[in-house]
C-alpha positions, 0 to 999 in steps of 0.5 A: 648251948650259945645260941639256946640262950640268945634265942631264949634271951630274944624271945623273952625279951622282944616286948621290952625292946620294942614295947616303948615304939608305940608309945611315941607313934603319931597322934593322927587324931586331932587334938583340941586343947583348951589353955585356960587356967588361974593364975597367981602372979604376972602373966607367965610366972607364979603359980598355975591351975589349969593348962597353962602353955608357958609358965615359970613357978608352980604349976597344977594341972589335971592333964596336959595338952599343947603344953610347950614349956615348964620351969619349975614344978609341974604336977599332973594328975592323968596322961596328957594329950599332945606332948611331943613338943613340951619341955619341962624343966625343974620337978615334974610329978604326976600319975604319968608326967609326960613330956617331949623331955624333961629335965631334973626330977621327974617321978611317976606313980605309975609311969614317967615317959618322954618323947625325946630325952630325959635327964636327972633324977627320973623315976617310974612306978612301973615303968621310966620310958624315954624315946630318946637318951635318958641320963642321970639316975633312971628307975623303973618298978617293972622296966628303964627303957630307952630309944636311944642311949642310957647313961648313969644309974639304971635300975629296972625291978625287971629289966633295963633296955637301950636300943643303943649304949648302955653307960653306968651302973646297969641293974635289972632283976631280970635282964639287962639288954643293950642294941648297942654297947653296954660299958660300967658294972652290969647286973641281971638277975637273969642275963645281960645281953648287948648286940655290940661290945660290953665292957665292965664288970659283967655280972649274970645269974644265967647268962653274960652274952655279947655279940662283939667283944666281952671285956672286963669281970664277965661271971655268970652262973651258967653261960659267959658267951661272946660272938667277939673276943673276950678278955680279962675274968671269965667265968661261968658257971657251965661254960665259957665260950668265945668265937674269936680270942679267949684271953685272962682268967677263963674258969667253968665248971663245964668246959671253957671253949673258944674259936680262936686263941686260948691264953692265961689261967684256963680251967674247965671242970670236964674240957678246955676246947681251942680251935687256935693256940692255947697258952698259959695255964691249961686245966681240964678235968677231961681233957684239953684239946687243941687244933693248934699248939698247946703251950704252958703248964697243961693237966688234963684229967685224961687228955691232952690231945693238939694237931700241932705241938705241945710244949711246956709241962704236960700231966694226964691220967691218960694220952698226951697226943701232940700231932706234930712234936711234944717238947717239955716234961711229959707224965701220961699215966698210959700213953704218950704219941707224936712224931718229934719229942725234945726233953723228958718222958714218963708213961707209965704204959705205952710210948709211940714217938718217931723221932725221940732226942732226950729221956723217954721212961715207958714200959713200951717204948716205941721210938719208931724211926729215931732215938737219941738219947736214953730209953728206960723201959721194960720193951724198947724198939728203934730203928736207929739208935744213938744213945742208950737203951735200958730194959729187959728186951732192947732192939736197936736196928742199926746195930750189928748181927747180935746186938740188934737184940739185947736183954738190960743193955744196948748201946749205940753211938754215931 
């Protein structure tokens, strides 16, 4: 499922990622630009018609060309030519105000786009493009799209892309998408999607993906997924899933998986799946498995299955299986099975332990090599025993002749 939704999330998004490059292509063609303008006030100050090179003031002009520097207001009406190397400082306004960089207040009926950087208050019909960094508040009709790093508050009607960090508050009604990190409160209306680290409060109506770590408030309505580790509040709508460690609040209506080790309140409407340890709270509607330790307080709805031990207090409608021990309060409403069990067991059907030292309660107990302690049940069996069995057939091997075999009551002590 992880990789179903990056493949979409590339797809989808692959134009806004790279849609900007063109736009900041060498001019190979020859541009002649024509300075002449009027002009009110000295020589390079006041107010400016035409397409004055320098100026400081007011300036208006239909598009411009080989414009090096504005201090001021700069209103345009078309898409200039040579830009790559103007700056404009101050309020620039216009159908597509472009520029090397511009600073302050820039807005765009249709477009707002600089070669390098942008900083302030930017603003774009359709579209806010920057082939650089683009600081301040940063908003796009259809897209915010950066080269470089975004800071600030980015608000695309679509989506927000940065082909490195994503800093601030991040809004897309599609999609947020970083090359980079992404750090603040992140929202898409579809899915947030870094190829570095996010950080924040992280907040998806399909999808949060992060090909690092994934810190912070990470909700999503189907998918939370990081190819790192993931800490604080998980939770998704379908799944949960982390390739490295899975720490916090981990919740999914599906199933809550991770790679590494699973601690904190862990909860999944059909599994909990943990390829390393799992500690803390552990719910799982199905069941909650583990290749290592499972270690808390664990309820599975019919399972809770570790290749390891299992330690703490364990609850299932089913089997508790732990491959090497179980150590706690164990209630399995049909069997409970490993080599070494410590402490209290009550199952309602079938009991299969090696070695048992404390209170085990069964309608079969089948306490196989060992049994220390008390057995309660209707058929208990052991090969040695040292401690009490308590049922309608008891047999304990190491006694002697008759007593092997005893109804309600056997007794051995070494």
């Amino acid at each position: 499922m992880k990789k179903s939704v990056i493949l979409f999330i590339v797809l989808f998004f692959h134009s806004f990622g790279f849609a900007q490059i063109d736009l900041f292509e060498p001019d190979t063609t020859e541009s002649q630009c024509s300075y002449s303008s009027l002009n009110v006030g000295t020589a390079s100050q006041g107010i400016s018609f035409g397409n004055s090179i320098r100026w400081d003031g007011i300036r208006f002009n239909f598009s411009d060309c080989g414009v090096e520097e504005v201090n001021g207001i700069n209103i345009t009406l078309w898409k200039p030519g040579n830009h790559s190397d103007s700056h404009v400082k101050g309020i620039a306004f216009g159908l597509f105000p472009t520029a090397g960089s511009m600073q302050g207040i820039s807005l765009g009926i249709a477009a707002n786009i600089t070669e390098n950087n942008i900083r302030g208050i930017n603003l774009g019909g359709l579209a806010l493009v920057s082939g650089g960094n683009a600081e301040g508040i940063n908003l796009g009709g259809l897209a915010v799209v950066s080269q470089k790093n975004m800071r600030g508050i980015n608000i695309g009607g679509l989506a927000v892309v940065s082909q490195k960090d994503l800093y601030g508050i991040n809004i897309g009604s599609l999609a947020s998408v970083s090359q980079g990190k992404q750090y603040g409160l992140n929202l898409g209306g579809l899915a947030l999607v870094s190829q570095n680290d996010m950080s924040g409060i992280n907040l998806a109506g399909l999808a949060v993906v992060s090909q690092k770590d994934l810190n912070g408030i990470n909700l999503s309505g189907l998918a939370a997924v990081a190819q790192g580790d993931m800490l604080g509040i998980n939770i998704g709508g379908g799944v949960v899933v982390s390739q490295k460690e899975l720490t916090g609040l981990n919740l999914a209506s599906l199933a809550v998986v991770s790679q590494g080790e699973m601690k904190g309140i862990n909860a999944g409407g059909i599994a909990l799946v943990s390829q390393k340890n799992m500690y803390g709270f552990n719910l799982a509607g199905l069941a909650a498995v583990s290749q290592e330790d499972i270690k808390g307080l664990n309820i599975g709805g019919l399972a809770i299955v570790s290749q390891g031990s299992i330690n703490g207090f364990n609850i299932t409608a089913l089997v508790v299986y732990g491959d090497k021990s179980i150590t706690g309060i164990n209630v399995a409403g049909f069997k409970t099975e490993t080599n070494e069990f410590n402490w209290l067991n009550v199952t309602a059907c079938w009991t299969k332990i090696n070695v048992m030292r404390g209170v085990s309660i069964s309608a079969y107990n089948n306490l196989s090599h060992a049994q220390q302690g008390l057995a309660i049940g209707i058929l208990n069996i052991t090969e040695n025993l040292d401690g009490v069995q308590i049922g309608l057939i008891n047999i304990a091997k190491n006694n002697p002749g008759l007593t092997k075999i005893l109804p309600f009551l056997n007794i051995h002590f070494d």
